[in-house]
C-alpha positions as CSV (number, residue, x, y, z in Angstrom):
1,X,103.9,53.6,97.4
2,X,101.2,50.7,97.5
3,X,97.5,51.0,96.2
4,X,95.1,50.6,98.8
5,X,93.1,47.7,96.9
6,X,94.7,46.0,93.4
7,X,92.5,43.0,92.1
8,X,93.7,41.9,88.4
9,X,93.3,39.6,86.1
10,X,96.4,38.7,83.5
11,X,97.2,42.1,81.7
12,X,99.4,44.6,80.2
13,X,98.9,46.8,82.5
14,X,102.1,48.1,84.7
15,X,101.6,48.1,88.2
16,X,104.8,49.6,89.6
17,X,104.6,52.2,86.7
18,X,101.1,53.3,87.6
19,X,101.7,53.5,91.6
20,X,104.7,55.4,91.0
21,X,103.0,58.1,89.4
22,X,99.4,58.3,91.1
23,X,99.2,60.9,94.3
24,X,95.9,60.9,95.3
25,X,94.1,60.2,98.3
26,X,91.0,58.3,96.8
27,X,90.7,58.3,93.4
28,X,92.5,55.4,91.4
29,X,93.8,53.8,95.0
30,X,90.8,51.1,94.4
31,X,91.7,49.5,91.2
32,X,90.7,46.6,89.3
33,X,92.2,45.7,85.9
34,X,90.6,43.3,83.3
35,X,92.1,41.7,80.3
36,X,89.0,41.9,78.4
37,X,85.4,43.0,79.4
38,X,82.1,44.3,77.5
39,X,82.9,47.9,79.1
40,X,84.1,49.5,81.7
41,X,81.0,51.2,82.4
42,X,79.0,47.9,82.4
43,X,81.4,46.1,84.9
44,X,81.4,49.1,87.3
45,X,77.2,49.7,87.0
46,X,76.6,46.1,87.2
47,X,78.3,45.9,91.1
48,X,75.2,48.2,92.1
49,X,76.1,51.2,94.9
50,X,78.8,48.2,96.0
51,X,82.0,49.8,95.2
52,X,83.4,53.1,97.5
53,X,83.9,56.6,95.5
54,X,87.2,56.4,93.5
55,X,86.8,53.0,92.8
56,X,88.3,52.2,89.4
57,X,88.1,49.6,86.8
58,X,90.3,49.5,83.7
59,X,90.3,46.8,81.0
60,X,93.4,45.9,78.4
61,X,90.4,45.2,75.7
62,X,86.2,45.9,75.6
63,X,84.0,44.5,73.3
64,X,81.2,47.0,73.7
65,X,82.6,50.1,74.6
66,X,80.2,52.8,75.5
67,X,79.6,56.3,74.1
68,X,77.3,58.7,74.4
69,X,74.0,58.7,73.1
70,X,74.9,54.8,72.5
71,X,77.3,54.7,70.3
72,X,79.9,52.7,70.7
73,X,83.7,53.5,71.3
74,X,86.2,51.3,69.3
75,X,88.8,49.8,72.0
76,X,91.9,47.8,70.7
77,X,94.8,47.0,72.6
78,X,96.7,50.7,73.5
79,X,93.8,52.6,74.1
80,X,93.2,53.5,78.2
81,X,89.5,52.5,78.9
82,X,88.7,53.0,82.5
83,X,85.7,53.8,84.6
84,X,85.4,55.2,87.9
85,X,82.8,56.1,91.0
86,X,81.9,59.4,92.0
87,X,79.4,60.9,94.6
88,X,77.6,63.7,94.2
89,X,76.4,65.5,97.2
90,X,74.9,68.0,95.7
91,X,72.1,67.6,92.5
92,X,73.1,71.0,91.1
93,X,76.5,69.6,90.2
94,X,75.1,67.2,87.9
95,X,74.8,69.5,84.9
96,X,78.5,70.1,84.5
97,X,80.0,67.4,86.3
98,X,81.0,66.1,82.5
99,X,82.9,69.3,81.7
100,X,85.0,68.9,84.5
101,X,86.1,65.4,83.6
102,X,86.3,67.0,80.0
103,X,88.8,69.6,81.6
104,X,91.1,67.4,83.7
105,X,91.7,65.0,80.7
106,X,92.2,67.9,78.5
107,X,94.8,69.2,81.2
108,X,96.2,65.4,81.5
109,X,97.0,65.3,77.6
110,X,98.3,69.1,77.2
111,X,101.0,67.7,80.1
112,X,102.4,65.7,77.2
113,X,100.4,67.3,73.8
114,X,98.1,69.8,72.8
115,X,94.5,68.9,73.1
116,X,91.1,71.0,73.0
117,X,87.5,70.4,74.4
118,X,84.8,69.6,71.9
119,X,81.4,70.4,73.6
120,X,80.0,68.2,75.8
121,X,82.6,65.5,76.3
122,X,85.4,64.9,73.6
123,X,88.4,65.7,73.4
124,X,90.4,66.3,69.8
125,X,94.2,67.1,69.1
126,X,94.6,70.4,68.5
127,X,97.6,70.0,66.3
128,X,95.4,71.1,62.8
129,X,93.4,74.0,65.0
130,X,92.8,77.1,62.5
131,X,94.4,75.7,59.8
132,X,91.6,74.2,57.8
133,X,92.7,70.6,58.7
134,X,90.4,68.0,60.5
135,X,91.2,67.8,63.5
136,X,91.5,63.9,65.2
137,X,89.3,62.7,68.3
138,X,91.3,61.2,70.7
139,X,89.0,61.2,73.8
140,X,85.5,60.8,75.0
141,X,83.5,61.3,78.2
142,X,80.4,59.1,79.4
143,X,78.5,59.4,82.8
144,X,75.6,57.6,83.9
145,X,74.1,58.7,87.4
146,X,71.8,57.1,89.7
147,X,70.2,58.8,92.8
148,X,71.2,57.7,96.0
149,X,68.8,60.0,98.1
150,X,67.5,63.5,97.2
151,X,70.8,64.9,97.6
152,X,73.3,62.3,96.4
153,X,73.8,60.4,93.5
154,X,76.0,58.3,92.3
155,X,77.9,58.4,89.2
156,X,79.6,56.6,87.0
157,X,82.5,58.1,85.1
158,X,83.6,56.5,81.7
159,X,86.7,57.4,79.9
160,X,87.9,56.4,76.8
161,X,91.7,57.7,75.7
162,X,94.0,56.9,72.3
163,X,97.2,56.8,74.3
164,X,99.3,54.3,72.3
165,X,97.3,53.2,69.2
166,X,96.6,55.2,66.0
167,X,93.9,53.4,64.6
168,X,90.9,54.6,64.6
169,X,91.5,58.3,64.6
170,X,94.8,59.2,66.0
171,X,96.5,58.9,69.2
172,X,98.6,60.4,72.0
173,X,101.7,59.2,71.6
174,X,101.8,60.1,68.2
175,X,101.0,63.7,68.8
176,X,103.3,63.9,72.1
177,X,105.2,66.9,72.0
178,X,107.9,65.1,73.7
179,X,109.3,61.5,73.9
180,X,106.5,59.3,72.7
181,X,107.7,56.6,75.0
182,X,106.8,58.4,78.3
183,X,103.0,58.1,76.7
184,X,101.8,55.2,78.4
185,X,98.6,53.9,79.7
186,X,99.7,53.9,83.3
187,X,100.7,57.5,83.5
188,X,98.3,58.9,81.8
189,X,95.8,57.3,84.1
190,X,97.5,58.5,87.1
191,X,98.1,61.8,86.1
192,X,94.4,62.0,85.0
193,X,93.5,61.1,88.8
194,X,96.1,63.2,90.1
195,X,94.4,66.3,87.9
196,X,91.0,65.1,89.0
197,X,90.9,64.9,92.8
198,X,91.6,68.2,93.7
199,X,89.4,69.7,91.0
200,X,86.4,67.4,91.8
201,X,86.4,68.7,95.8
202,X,86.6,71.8,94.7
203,X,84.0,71.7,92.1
204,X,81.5,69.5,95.0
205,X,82.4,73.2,96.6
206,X,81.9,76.1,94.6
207,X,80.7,74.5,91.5
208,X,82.3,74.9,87.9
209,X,82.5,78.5,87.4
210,X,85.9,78.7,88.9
211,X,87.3,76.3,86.1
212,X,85.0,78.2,83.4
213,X,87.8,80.4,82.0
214,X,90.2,77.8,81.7
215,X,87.3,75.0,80.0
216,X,86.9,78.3,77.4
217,X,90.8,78.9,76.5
218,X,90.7,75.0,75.6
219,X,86.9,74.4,74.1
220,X,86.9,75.0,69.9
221,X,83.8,76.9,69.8
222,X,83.9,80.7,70.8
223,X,82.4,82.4,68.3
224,X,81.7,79.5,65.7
225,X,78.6,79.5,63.4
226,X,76.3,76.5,63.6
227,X,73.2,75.4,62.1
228,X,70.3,74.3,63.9
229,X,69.1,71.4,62.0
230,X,65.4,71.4,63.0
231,X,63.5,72.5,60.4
232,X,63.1,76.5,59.6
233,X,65.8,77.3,62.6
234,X,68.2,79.7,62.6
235,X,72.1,79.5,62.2
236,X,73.7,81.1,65.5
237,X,76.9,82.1,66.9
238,X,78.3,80.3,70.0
239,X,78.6,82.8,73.2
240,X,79.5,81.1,75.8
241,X,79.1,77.5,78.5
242,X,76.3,77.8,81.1
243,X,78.2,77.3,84.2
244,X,75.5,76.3,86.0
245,X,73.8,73.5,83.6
246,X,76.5,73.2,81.3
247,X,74.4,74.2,78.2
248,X,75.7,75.6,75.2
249,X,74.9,79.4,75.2
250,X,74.1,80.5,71.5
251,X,72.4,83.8,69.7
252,X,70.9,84.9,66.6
253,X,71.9,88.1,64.1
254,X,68.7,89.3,65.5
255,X,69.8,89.1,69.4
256,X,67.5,86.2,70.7
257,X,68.7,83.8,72.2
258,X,69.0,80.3,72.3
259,X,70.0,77.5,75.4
260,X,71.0,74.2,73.4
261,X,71.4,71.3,75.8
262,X,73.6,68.5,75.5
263,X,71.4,65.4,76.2
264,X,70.0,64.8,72.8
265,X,72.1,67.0,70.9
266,X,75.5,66.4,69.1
267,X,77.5,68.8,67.6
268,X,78.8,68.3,64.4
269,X,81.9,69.8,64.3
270,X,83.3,69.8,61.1
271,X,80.0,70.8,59.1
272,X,78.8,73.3,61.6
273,X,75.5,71.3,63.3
274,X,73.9,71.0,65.8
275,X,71.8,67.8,65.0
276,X,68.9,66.0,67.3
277,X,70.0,62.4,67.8
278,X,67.9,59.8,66.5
């Protein structure tokens, strides 16, 4: 199998290893690799509407990894960092499009360990669920969307994954269910695209519902009590995702209500918040 388009700088990364394992049509056939950039995200946003949907750049090392809500994502040698080009054809998607990235890496790393979703876009080992143990992040989400036309935009996917290095939480390989050295950068970037293509189409299609019973088998917050951290609000209970926007669906003792979105919120886990970000 050959990639459509391979432009690289000297790096770890595996060629033959990668191409072996990727099946897709578009996504991850246009691929760039970097030793060392600022991010990912940067180098792909800083090309302009230039590069074609799928395109994909993936760096050995950043040195201002992006997170949500700015925060940065520590990247040392072992941990995947890649970002890729999406279009959107239809503005309603926007809303959940990070949920479904959240799903297909959470499929990826349950193909070789078990993984759950933390709302909006992380994904923890699952490996201390229920047992009163923190539980490890070993993946985040970032997407950054710019409009095209009134229909289209273009986004930005930003992926950050502990494949093969522990530090600073905790990593794939270490929690592989299997042999640890099948856990490898290239395959799990393949595999993510491989879980990704189909599901994006059909999400462009019919929109997320059709993946919402599966996103709620693997998200950690059916049912959980959380605190509002505005002052004088409730605690609630966790219901359910908005499939449409993607927003966390909540409710008082009393009954009412409550629609918390993710964009200036983050969810505090471990001490049961729901905190504004500053």
């Amino acid at each position: 199998m050959l990639l459509k388009g391979v432009n690289s700088e000297l790096s770890f990364f595996n060629y033959p290893s990668y191409a072996g394992a990727l099946s897709t049509r578009v996504f991850g056939q246009n691929l760039k690799v970097l030793a060392k950039v600022d991010s990912t995200q940067d180098a792909v946003m800083r090309m302009g509407s230039l590069p074609a949907e799928g395109y994909t750049c993936v760096a050995d090392i950043q040195t201002s990894g992006k997170g949500r809500g700015g925060n940065q994502w520590e990247s040392p040698l072992g941990c995947l960092m890649f970002s890729f080009r999406c279009m959107i054809r239809n503005p309603a998607r926007l809303g959940t499009m990070q949920h479904l990235v959240s799903l297909a890496l959470a499929r990826t790393a349950n193909d070789v360990a078990k993984v759950r979703i933390k709302w909006p876009n992380d994904i923890y080992s699952s490996a201390a669920y229920g047992n009163g143990k923190e539980m490890k992040k070993v993946a985040g989400i970032i997407i950054n969307s710019t409009s095209i036309s009134n229909q289209e935009f273009l986004a930005t996917v930003g992926v950050g994954v502990n494949v093969e290095n522990d530090h600073p939480t905790t990593c794939l390989r270490s929690i592989a269910l299997g042999d640890p050295q099948i856990v490898t950068r290239e395959l799990v970037l393949a595999n993510f695209f491989n879980h990704f293509e189909p599901m994006f189409y059909d999400f462009l299609e019919n929109g997320f519902c059709m993946f919402l019973e599966e996103y709620r088998s693997l998200w950690l917050h059916s049912g959980q009590r959380l605190q509002l951290e505005e002052e004088g609000s409730p605690e609630v209970t966790v219901v359910d995702l908005a499939p449409d926007t993607g927003f966390l669906l909540a409710k008082q003792d009393t009954g009412e209500k409550h629609e918390l979105q993710p964009d200036g919120r983050s969810l505090d886990l471990f001490q049961g918040l729901i905190r504004v970000k500053r």
